[in-house]
mmCIF file of the N, C-alpha and C atoms, coordinates in Angstrom:
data_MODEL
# 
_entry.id   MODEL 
# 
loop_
_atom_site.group_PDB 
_atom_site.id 
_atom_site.type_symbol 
_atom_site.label_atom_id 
_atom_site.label_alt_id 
_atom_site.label_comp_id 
_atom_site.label_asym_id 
_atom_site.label_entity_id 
_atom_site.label_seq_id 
_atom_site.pdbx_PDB_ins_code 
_atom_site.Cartn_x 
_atom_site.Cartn_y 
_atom_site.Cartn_z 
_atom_site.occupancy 
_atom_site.B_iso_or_equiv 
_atom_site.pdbx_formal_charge 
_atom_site.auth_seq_id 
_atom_site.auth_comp_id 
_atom_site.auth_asym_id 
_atom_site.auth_atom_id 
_atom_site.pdbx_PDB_model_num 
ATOM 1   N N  . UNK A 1 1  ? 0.835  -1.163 0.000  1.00 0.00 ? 1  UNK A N  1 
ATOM 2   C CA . UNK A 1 1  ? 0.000  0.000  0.000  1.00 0.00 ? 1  UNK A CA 1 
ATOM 3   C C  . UNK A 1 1  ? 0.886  1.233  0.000  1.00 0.00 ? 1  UNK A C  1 
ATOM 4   N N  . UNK A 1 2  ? 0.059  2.465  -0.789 1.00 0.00 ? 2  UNK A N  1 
ATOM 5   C CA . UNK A 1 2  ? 1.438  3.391  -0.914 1.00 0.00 ? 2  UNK A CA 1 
ATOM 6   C C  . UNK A 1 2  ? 0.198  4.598  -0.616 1.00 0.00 ? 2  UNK A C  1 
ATOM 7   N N  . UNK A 1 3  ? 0.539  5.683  0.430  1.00 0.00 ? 3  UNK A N  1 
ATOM 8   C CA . UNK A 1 3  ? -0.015 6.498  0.647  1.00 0.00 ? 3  UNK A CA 1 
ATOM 9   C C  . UNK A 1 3  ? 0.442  7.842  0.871  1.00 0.00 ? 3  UNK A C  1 
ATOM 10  N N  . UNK A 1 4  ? 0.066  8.876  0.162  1.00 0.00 ? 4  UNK A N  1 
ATOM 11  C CA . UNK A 1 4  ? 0.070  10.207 0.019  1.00 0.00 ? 4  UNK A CA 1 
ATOM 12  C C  . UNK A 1 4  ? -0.134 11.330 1.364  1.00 0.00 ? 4  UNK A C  1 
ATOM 13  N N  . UNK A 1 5  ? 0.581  11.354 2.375  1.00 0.00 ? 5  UNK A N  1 
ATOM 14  C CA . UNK A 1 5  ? 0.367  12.320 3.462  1.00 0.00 ? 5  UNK A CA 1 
ATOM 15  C C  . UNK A 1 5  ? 0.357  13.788 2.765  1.00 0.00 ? 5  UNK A C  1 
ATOM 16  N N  . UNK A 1 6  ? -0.530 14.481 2.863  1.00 0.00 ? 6  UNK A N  1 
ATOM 17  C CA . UNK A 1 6  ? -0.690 16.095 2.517  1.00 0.00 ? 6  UNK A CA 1 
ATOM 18  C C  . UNK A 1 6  ? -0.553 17.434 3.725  1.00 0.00 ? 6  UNK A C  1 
ATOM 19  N N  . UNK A 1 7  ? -0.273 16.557 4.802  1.00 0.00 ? 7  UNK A N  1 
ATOM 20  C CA . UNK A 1 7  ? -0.063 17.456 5.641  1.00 0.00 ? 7  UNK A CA 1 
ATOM 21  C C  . UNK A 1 7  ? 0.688  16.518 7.006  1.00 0.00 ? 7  UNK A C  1 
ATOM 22  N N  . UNK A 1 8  ? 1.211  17.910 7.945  1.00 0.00 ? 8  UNK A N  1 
ATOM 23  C CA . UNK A 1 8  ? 1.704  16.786 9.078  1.00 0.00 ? 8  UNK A CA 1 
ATOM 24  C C  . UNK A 1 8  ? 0.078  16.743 10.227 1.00 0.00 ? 8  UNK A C  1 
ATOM 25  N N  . UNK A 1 9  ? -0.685 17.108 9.747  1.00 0.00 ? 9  UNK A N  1 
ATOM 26  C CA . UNK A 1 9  ? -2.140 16.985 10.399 1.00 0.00 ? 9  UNK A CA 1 
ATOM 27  C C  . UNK A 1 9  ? -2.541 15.506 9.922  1.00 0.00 ? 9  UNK A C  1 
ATOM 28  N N  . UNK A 1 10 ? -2.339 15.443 8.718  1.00 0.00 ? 10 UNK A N  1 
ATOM 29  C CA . UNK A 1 10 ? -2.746 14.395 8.352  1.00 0.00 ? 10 UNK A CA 1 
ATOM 30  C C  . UNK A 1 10 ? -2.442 13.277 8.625  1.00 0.00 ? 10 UNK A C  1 
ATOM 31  N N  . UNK A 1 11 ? -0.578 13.228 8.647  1.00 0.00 ? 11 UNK A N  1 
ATOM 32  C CA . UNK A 1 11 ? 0.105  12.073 9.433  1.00 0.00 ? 11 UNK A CA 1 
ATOM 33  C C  . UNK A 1 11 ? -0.375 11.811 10.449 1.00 0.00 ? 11 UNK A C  1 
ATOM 34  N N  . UNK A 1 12 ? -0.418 12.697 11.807 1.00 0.00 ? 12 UNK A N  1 
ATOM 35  C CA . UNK A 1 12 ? -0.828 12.557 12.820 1.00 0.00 ? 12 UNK A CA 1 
ATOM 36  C C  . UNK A 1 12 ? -2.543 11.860 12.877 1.00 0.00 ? 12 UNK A C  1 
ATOM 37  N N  . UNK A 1 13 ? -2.929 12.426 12.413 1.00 0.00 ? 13 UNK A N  1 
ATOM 38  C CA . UNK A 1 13 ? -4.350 11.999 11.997 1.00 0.00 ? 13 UNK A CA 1 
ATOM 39  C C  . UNK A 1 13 ? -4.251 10.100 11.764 1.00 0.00 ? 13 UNK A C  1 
ATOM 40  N N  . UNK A 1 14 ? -3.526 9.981  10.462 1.00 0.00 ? 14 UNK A N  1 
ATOM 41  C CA . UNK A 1 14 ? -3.186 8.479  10.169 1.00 0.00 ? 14 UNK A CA 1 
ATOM 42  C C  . UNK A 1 14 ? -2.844 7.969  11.519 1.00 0.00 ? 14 UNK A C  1 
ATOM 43  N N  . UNK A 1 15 ? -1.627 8.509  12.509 1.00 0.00 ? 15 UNK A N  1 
ATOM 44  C CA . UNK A 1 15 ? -1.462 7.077  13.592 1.00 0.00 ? 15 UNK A CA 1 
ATOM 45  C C  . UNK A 1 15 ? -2.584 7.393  14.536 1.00 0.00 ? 15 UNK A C  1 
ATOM 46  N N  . UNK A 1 16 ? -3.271 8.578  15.045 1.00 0.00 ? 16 UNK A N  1 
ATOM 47  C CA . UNK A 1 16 ? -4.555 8.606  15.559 1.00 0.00 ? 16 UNK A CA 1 
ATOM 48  C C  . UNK A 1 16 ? -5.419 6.939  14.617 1.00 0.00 ? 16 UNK A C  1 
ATOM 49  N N  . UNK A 1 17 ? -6.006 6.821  13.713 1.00 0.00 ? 17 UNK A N  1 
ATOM 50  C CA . UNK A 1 17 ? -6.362 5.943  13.359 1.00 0.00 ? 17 UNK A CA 1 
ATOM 51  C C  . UNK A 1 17 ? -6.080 4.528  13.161 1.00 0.00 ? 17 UNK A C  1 
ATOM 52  N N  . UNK A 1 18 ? -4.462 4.777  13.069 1.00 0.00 ? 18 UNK A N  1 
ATOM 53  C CA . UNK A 1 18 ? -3.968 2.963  13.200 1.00 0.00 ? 18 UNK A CA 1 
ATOM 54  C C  . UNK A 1 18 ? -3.896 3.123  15.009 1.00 0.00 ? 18 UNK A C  1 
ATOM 55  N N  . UNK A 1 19 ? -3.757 3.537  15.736 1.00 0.00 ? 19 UNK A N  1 
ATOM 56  C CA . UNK A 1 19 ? -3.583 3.562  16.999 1.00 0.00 ? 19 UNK A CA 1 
ATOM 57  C C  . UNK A 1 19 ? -5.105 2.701  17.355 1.00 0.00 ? 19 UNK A C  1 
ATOM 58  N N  . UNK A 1 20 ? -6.385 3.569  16.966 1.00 0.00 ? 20 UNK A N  1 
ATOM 59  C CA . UNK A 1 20 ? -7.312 3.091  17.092 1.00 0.00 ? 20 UNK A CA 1 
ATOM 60  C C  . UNK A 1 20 ? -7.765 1.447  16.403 1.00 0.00 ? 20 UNK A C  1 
ATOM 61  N N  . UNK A 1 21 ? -6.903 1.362  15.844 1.00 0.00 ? 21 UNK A N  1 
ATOM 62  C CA . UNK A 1 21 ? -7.710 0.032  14.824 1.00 0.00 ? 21 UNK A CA 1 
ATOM 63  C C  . UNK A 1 21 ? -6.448 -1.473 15.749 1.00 0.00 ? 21 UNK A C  1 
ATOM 64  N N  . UNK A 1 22 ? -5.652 -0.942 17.134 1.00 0.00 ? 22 UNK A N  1 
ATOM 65  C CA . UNK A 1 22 ? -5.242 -1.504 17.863 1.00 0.00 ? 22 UNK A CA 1 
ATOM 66  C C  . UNK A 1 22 ? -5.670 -1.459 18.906 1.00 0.00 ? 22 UNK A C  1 
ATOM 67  N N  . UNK A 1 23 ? -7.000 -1.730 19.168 1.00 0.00 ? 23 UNK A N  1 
ATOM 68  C CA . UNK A 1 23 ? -7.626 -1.736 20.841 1.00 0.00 ? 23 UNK A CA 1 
ATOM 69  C C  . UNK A 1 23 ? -7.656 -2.620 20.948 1.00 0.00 ? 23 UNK A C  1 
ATOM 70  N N  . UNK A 1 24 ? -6.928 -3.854 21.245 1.00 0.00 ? 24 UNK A N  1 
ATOM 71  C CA . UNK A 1 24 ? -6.739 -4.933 21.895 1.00 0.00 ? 24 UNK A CA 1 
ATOM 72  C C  . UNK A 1 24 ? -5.029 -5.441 22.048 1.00 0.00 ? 24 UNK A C  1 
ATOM 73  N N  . UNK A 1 25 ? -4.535 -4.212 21.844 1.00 0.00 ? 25 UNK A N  1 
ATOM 74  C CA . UNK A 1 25 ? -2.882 -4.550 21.900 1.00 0.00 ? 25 UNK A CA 1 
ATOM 75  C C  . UNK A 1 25 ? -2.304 -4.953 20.569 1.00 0.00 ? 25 UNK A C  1 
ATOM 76  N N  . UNK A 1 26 ? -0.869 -4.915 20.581 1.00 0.00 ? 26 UNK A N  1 
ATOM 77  C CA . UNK A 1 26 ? -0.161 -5.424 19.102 1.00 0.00 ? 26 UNK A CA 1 
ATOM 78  C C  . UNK A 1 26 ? 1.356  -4.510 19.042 1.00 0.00 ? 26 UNK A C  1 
ATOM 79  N N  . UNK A 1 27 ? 1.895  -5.035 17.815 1.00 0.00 ? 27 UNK A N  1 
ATOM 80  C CA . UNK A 1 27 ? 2.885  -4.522 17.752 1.00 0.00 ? 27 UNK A CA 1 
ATOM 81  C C  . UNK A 1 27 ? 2.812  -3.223 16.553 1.00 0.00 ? 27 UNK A C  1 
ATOM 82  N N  . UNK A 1 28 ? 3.137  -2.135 16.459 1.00 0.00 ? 28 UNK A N  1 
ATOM 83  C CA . UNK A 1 28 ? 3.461  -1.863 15.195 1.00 0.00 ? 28 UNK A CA 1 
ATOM 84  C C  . UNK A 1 28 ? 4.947  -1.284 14.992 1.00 0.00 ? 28 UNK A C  1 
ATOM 85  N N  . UNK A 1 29 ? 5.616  -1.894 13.786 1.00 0.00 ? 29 UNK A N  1 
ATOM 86  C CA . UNK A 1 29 ? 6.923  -1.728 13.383 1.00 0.00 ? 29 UNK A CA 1 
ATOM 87  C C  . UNK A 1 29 ? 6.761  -0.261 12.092 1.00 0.00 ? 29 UNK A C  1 
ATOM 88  N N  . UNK A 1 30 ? 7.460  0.254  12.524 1.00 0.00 ? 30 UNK A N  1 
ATOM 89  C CA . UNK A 1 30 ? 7.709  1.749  11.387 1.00 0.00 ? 30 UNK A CA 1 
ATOM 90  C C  . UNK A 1 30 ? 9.368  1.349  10.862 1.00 0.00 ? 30 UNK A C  1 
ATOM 91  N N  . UNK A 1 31 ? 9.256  1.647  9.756  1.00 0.00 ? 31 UNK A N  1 
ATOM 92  C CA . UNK A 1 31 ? 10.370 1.791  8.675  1.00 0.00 ? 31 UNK A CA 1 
ATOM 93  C C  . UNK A 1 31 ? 10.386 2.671  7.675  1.00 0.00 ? 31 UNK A C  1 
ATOM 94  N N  . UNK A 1 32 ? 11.671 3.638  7.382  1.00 0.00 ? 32 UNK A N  1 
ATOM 95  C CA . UNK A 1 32 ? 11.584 5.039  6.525  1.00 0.00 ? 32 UNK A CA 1 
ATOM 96  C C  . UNK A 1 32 ? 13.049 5.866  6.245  1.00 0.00 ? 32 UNK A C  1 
ATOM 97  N N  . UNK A 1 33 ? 12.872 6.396  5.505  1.00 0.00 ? 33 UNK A N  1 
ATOM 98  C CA . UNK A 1 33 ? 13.930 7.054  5.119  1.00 0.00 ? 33 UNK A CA 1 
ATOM 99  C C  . UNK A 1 33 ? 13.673 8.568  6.507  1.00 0.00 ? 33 UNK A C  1 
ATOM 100 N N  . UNK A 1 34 ? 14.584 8.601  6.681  1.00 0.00 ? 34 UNK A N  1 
ATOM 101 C CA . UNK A 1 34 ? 14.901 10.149 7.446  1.00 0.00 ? 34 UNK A CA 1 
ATOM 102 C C  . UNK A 1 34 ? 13.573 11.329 6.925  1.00 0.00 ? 34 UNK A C  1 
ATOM 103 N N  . UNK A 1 35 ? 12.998 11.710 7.884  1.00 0.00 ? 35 UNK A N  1 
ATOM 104 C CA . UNK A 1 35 ? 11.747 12.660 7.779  1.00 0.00 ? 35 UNK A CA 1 
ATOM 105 C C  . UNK A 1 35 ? 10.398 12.386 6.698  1.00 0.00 ? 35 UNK A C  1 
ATOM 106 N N  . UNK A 1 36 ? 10.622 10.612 6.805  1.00 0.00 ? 36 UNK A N  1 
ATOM 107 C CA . UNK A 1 36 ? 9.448  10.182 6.323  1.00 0.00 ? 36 UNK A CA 1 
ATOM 108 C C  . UNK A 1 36 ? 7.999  10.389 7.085  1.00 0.00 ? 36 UNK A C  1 
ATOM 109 N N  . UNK A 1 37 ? 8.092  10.902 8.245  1.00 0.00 ? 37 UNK A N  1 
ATOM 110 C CA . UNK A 1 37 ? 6.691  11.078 9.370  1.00 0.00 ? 37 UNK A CA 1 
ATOM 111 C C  . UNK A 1 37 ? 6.545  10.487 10.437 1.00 0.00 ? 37 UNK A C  1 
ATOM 112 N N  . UNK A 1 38 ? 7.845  9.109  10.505 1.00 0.00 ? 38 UNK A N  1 
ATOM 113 C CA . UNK A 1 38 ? 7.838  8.189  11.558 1.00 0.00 ? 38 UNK A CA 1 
ATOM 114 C C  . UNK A 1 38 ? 7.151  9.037  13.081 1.00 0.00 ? 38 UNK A C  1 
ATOM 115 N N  . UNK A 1 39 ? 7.931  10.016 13.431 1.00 0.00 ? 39 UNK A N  1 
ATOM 116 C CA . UNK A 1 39 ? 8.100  10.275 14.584 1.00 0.00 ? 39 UNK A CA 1 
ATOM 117 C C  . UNK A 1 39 ? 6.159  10.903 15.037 1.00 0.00 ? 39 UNK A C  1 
ATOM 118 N N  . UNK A 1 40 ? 6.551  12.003 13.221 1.00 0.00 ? 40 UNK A N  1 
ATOM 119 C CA . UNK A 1 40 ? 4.711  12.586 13.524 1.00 0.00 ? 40 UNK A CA 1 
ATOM 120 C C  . UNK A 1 40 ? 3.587  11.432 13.542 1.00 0.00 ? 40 UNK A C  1 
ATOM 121 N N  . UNK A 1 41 ? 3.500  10.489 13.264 1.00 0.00 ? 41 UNK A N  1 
ATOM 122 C CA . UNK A 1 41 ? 2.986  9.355  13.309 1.00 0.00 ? 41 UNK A CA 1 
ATOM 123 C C  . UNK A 1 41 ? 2.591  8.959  14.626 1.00 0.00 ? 41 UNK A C  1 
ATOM 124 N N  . UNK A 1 42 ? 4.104  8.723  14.993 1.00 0.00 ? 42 UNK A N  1 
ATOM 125 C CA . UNK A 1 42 ? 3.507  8.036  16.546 1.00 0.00 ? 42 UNK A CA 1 
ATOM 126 C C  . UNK A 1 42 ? 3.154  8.782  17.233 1.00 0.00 ? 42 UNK A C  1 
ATOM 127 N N  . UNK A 1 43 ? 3.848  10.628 17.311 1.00 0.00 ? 43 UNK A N  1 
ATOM 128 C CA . UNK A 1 43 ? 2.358  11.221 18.188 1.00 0.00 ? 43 UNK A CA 1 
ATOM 129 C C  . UNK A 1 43 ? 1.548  11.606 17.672 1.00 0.00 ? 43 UNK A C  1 
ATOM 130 N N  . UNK A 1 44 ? 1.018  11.174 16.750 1.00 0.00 ? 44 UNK A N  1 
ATOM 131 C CA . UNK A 1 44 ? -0.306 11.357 16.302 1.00 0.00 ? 44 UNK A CA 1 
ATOM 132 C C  . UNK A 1 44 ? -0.907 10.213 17.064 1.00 0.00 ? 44 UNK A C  1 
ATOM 133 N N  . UNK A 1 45 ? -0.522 8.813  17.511 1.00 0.00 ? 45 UNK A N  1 
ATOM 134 C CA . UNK A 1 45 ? -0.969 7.937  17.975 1.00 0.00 ? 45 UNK A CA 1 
ATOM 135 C C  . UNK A 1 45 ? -1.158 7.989  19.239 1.00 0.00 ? 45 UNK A C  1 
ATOM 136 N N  . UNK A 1 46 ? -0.021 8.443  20.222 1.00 0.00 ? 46 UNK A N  1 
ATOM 137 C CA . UNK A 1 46 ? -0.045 8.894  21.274 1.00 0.00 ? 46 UNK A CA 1 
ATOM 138 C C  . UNK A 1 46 ? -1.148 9.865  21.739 1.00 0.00 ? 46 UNK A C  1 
ATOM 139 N N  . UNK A 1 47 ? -0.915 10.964 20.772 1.00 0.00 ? 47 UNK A N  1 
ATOM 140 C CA . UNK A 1 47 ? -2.147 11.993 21.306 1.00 0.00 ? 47 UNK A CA 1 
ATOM 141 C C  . UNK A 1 47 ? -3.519 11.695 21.364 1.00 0.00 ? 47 UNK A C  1 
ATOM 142 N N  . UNK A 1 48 ? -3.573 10.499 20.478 1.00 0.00 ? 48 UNK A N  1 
ATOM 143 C CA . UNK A 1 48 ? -4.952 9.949  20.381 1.00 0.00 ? 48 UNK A CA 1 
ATOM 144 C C  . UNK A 1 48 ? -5.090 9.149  21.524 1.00 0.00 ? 48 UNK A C  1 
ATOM 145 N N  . UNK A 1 49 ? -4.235 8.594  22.545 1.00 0.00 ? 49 UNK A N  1 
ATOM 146 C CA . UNK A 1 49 ? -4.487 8.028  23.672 1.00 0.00 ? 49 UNK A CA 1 
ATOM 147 C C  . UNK A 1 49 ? -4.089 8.456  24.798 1.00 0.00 ? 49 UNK A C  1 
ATOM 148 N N  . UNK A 1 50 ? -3.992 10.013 24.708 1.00 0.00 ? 50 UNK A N  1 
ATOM 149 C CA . UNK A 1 50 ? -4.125 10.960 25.932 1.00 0.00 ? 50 UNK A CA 1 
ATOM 150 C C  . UNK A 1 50 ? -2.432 11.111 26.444 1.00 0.00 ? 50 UNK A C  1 
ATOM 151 N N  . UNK A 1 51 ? -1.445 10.594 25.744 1.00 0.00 ? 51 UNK A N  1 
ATOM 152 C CA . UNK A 1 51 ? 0.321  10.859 25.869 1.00 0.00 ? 51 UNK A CA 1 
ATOM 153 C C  . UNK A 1 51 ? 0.588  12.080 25.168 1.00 0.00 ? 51 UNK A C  1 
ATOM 154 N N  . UNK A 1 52 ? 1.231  13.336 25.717 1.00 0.00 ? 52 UNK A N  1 
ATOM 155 C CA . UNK A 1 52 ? 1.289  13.708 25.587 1.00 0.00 ? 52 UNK A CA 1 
ATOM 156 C C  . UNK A 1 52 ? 2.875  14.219 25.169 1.00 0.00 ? 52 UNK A C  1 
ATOM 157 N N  . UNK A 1 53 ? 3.300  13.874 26.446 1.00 0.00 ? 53 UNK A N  1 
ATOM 158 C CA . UNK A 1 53 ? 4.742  14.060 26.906 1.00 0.00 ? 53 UNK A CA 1 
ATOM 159 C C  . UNK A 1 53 ? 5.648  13.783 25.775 1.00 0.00 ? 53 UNK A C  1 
ATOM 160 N N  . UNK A 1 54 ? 7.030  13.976 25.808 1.00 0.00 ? 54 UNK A N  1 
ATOM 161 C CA . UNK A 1 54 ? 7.904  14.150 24.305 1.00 0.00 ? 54 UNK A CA 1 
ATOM 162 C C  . UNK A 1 54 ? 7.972  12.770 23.689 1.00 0.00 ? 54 UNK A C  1 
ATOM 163 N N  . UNK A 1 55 ? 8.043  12.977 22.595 1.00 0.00 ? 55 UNK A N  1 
ATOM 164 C CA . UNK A 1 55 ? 8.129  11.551 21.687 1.00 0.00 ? 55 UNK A CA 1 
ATOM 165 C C  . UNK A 1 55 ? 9.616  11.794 20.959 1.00 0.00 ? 55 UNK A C  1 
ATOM 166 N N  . UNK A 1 56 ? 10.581 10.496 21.537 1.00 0.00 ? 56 UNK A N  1 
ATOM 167 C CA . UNK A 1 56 ? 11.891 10.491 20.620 1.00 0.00 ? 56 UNK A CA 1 
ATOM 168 C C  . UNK A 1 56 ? 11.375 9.861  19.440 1.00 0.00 ? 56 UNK A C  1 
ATOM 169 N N  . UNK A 1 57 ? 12.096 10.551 18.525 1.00 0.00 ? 57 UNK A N  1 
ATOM 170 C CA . UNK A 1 57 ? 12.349 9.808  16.828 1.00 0.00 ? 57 UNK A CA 1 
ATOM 171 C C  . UNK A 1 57 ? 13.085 8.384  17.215 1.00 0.00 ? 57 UNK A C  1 
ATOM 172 N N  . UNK A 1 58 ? 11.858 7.758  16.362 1.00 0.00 ? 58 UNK A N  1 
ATOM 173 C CA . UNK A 1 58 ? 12.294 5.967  16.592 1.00 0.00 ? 58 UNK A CA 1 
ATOM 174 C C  . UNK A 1 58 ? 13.691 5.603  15.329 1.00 0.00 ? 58 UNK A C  1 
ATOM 175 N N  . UNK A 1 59 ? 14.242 6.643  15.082 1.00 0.00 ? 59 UNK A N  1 
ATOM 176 C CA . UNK A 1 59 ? 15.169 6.254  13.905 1.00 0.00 ? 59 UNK A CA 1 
ATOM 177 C C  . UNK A 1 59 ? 16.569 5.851  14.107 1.00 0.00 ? 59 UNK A C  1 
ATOM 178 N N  . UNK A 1 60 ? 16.694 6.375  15.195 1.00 0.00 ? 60 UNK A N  1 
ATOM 179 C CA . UNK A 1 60 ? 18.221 5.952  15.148 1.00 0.00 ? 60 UNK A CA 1 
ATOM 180 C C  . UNK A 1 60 ? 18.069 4.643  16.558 1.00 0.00 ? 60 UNK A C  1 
ATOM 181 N N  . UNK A 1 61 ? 17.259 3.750  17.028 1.00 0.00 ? 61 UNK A N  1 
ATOM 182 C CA . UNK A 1 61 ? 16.491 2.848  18.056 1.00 0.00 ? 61 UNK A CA 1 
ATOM 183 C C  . UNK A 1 61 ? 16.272 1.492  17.506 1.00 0.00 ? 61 UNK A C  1 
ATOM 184 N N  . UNK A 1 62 ? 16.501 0.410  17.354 1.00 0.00 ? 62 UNK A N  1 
ATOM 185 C CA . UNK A 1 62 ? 16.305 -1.081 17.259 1.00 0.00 ? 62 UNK A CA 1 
ATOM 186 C C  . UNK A 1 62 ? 14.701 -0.924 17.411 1.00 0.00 ? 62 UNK A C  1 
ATOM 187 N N  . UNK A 1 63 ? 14.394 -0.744 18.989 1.00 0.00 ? 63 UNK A N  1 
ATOM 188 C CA . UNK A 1 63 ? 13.117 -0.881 19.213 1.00 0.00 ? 63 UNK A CA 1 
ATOM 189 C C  . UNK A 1 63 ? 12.921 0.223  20.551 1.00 0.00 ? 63 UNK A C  1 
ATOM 190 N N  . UNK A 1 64 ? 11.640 1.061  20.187 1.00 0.00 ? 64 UNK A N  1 
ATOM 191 C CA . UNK A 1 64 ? 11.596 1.751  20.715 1.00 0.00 ? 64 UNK A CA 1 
ATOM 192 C C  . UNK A 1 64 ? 10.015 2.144  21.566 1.00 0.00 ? 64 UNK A C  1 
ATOM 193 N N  . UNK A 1 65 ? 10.057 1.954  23.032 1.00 0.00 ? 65 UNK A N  1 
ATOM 194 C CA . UNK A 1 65 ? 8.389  1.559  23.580 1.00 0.00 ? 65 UNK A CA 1 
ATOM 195 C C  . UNK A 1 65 ? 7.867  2.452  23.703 1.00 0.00 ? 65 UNK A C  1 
ATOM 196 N N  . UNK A 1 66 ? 6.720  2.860  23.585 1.00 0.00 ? 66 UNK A N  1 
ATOM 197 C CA . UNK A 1 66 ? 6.045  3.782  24.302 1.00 0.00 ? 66 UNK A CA 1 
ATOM 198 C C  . UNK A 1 66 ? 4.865  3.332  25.337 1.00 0.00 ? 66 UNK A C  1 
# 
């Protein structure tokens, strides 16, 4: 699947929604070239579950929890 982000609202928006389509737990793995959205992503996901607090860029991290 190949998808078109038009904004960093929008990114955020996207992990708001995969965040949601994980209410029963799971893993999700991100992979990207440098300022692909990784980071806006996951707080977009975060913010959608009330985290607020700073989010490190998962890029230079093996594995990285929140």
């Amino acid at each position: 699947m190949v998808l078109s982000i038009a904004s960093e609202q929008a990114m955020r928006d996207l992990g708001a929604s995969l965040i949601a389509a994980c209410d029963r737990g799971g893993i999700i793995g991100l992979r990207g070239e440098l300022g692909t959205g990784k980071t806006t992503l996951v707080r977009g996901a975060l913010q959608a579950r009330g985290i607020t607090t700073g989010v490190r860029s998962p890029t230079y991290t093996l594995v990285e929890y929140y």
